[in-house]
C-alpha positions in Angstrom: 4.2 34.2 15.7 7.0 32.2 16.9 6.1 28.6 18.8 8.7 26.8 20.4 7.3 23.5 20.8 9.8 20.8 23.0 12.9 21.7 21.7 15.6 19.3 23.0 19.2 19.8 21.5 22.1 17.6 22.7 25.9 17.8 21.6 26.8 14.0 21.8 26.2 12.8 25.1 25.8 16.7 26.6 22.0 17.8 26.9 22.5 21.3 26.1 18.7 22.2 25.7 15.5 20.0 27.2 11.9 20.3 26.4 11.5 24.3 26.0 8.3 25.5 25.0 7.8 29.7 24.3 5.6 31.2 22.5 6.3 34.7 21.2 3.7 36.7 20.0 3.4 39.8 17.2 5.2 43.7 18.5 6.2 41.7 21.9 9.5 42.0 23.3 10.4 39.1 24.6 13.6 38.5 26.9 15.5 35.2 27.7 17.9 35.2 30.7 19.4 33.0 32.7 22.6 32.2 34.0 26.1 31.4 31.5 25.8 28.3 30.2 21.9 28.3 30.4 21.4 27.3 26.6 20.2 30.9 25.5 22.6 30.8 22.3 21.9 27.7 21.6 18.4 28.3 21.5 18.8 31.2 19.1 21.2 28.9 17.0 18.2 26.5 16.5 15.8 29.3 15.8 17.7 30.6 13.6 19.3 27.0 11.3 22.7 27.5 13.0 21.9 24.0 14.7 19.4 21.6 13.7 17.1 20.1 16.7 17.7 17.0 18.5 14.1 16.6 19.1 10.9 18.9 18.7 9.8 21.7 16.2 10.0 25.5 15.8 7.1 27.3 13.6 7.2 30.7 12.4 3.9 32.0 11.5 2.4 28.5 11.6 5.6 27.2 9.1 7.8 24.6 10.4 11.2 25.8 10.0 12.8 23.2 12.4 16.0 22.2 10.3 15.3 24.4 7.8 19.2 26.1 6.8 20.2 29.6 7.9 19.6 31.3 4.6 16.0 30.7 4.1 15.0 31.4 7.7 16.6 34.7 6.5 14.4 35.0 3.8 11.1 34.1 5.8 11.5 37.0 7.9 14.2 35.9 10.9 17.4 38.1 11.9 19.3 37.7 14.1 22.8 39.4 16.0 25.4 37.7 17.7 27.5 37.8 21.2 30.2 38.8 19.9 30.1 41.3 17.2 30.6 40.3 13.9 31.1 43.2 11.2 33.4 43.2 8.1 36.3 45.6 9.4 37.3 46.6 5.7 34.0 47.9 4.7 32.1 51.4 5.9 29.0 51.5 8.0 27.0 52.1 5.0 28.9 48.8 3.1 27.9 46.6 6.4 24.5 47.4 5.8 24.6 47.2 2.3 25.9 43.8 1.8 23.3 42.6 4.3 21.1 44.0 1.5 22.4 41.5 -1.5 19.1 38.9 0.1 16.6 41.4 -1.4 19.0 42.9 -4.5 18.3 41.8 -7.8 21.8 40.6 -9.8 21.5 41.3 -14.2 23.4 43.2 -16.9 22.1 46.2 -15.4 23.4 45.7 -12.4 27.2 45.2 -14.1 26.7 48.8 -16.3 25.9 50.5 -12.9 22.0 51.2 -13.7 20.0 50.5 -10.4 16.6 49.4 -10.9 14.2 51.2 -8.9 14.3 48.6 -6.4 17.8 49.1 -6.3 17.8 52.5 -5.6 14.9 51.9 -2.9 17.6 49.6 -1.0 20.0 52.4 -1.1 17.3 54.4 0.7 16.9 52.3 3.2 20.2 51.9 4.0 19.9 55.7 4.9 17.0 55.4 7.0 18.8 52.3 8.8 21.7 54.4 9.2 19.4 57.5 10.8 17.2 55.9 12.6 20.0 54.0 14.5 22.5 57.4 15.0 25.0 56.2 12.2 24.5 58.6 9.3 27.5 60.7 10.7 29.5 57.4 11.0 28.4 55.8 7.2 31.9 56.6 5.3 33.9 55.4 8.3 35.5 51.7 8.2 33.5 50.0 10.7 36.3 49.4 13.9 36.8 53.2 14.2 33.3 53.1 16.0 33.2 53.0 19.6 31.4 50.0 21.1 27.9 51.1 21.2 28.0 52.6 17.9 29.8 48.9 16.4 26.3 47.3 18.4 23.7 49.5 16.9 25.7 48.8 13.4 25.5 45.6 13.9 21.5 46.1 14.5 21.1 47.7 11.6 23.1 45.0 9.6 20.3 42.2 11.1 17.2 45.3 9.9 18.5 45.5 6.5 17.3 41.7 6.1 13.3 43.3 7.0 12.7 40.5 9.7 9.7 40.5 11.2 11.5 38.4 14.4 14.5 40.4 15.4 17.0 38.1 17.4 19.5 40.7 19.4 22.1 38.7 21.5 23.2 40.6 24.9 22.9 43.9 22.9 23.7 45.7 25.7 26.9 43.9 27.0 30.1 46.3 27.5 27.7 49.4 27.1 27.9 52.1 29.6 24.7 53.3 31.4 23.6 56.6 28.2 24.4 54.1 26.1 22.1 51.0 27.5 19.2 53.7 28.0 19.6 55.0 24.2 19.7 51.3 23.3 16.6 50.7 25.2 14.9 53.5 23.4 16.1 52.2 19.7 14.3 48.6 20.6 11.1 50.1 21.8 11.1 52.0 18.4 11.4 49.4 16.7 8.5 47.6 18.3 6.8 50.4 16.8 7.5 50.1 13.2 6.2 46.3 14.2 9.3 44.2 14.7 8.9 41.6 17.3 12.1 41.2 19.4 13.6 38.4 21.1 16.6 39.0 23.4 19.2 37.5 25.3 20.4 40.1 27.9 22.5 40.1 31.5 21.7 43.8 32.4 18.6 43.0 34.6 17.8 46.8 34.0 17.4 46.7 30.4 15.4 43.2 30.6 13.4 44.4 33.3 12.6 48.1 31.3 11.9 46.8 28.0 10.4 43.4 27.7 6.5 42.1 28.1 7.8 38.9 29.0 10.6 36.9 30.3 11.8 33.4 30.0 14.3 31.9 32.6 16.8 29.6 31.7 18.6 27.1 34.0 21.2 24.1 32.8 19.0 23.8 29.5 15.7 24.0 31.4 13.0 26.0 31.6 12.4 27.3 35.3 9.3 29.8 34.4 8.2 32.8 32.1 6.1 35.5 32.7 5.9 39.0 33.1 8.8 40.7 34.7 6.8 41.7 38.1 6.3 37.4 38.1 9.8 37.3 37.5 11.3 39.3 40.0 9.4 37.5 42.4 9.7 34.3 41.7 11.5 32.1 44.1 12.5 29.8 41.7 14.6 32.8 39.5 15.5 34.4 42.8 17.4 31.4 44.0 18.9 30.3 40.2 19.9 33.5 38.8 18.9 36.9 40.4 20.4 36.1 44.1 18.7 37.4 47.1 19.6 41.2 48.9 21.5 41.0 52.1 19.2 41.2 55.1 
C-alpha cells in the first residue's frame, strides 16, 4: 500500500532523515517510535507533501507521490493528524468536520439557494456517523475548546476521517491522555482497522504501541535501527539500548 523507498531529507547542511525504507501494508497498523528528534514528523511531513524529499521516493498504491503537494495527497486517499492539535476554535465539532468535508462537496447555484444535492446531504450523514462513532454526537453544537483533551484528539480524528483516507496518519494520538482515555483510544483505532483504514502512528506510550500495532519501526537520529513485530521489538538489543532503556537489576 504504502512503500517507502530510501527516503533521505536534509534541512541545509542537517540530515534530518537517511535512507528509510517501510513498507505498510492494507488494514495494518503500523507504529513509528523512537526517541525526540528521531525524524518521525518529518517522515510524516514527506508522506504527506508538507516537505518535499531530498532524495528517494514514496508510492501510494504503486503511484509516486514523492513531491507531489499536500492537497492532492489528500485527494488520493492520505490523512493525516498533527502533534499538536489543530482545530478551528470558532467553529462546533460538527463545523470541524464539516469543513474537512469541502474536498468531496460539490460548489454551484444550488449550493448558494441552500438546496443540497444528494451528495450533499450524504456528507451531512456522515458527519453524524463521524461524530458517533468517535463519542462526539453529544459534543457536535459545542465550539471546539470547551472539549476536554481526549475528546479535542478524537475530534481532531474525525476531522482527518472526513477526508475517507485509506492511510490514516495519527501523530502521538495518545499524548496528554490519561489511562480510560488511552484504552478507549486504542479501541477507536482497532475499529477503524475494521471499517479497512490502514493506520500509521507516531506514539511515546509504549503501552498503546505495543497493544495495537502489527508492526513497529524504530527511529534513531534519522536512522533506521530495525522493524518488526512488537515481541522483535521489545527484544531487540538494538531498541533496548536507543530508546526503551533496560530494567534495574
Amino acid at each position: 500500500m504504502l512503500e517507502i523507498k530510501n527516503i533521505s531529507k536534509s534541512f541545509g547542511g542537517l540530515m534530518a532523515l537517511r535512507d528509510i525504507s517501510l513498507d505498510v501494508a492494507e488494514r495494518q497498523i503500523y507504529g513509528l517510535i523512537g526517541p525526540n528528534g528521531a525524524g518521525k514528523t518529518t517522515l510524516f511531513n514527506l508522506i504527506t507533501g508538507y516537505y518535499p524529499a531530498t532524495e528517494g521516493a514514496i508510492r501510494f498504491f504503486g503511484q509516486e507521490i514523492t513531491g507531489l503537494r499536500a492537497h492532492k495527497i489528500a485527494r488520493l486517499g492520505i490523512a493525516r493528524t498533527f502533534q499538536n492539535i489543530r482545530l478551528f476554535g470558532t467553529m462546533t465539532v460538527k463545523e470541524n468536520i464539516q469543513v474537512a468535508q469541502n474536498i468531496h462537496a460539490r460548489s454551484g447555484v444550488s449550493s448558494l439557494f441552500q438546496m443540497y444535492s444528494a451528495r450533499e446531504r450524504r456528507l451531512r450523514q456522515e458527519a453524524d456517523e463521524l461524530m458517533n462513532r468517535l463519542g462526539l454526537w453529544e459534543k457536535r453544537d459545542e465550539q471546539s475548546p470547551s472539549l476536554s483533551y481526549g475528546e479535542q484528539r478524537r475530534l481532531e480524528i474525525a476531522r482527518a476521517l472526513a477526508l475517507k483516507p485509506k492511510l490514516l496518519l495519527l501523530d502521538e494520538p495518545a499524548a496528554g491522555m490519561n489511562e480510560a482515555e488511552s484504552a478507549d483510544l486504542l479501541e477507536r483505532i482497532r475499529e477503524l482497522r475494521e471499517t479497512g483504514i490502514t493506520v500509521l502512528l507516531i506514539e511515546h506510550d509504549m503501552k498503546v504501541v505495543m497493544g495495537i500495532c502489527d508492526r513497529i519501526a524504530v527511529l534513531s537520529f534519522g536512522e533506521l535501527i530495525t522493524q518488526g513485530t512488537p515481541e522483535e521489538i521489545q527484544a531487540n538489543d538494538a531498541v533496548i539500548d536507543a530508546y526503551l532503556g533496560r530494567e534495574d537489576d
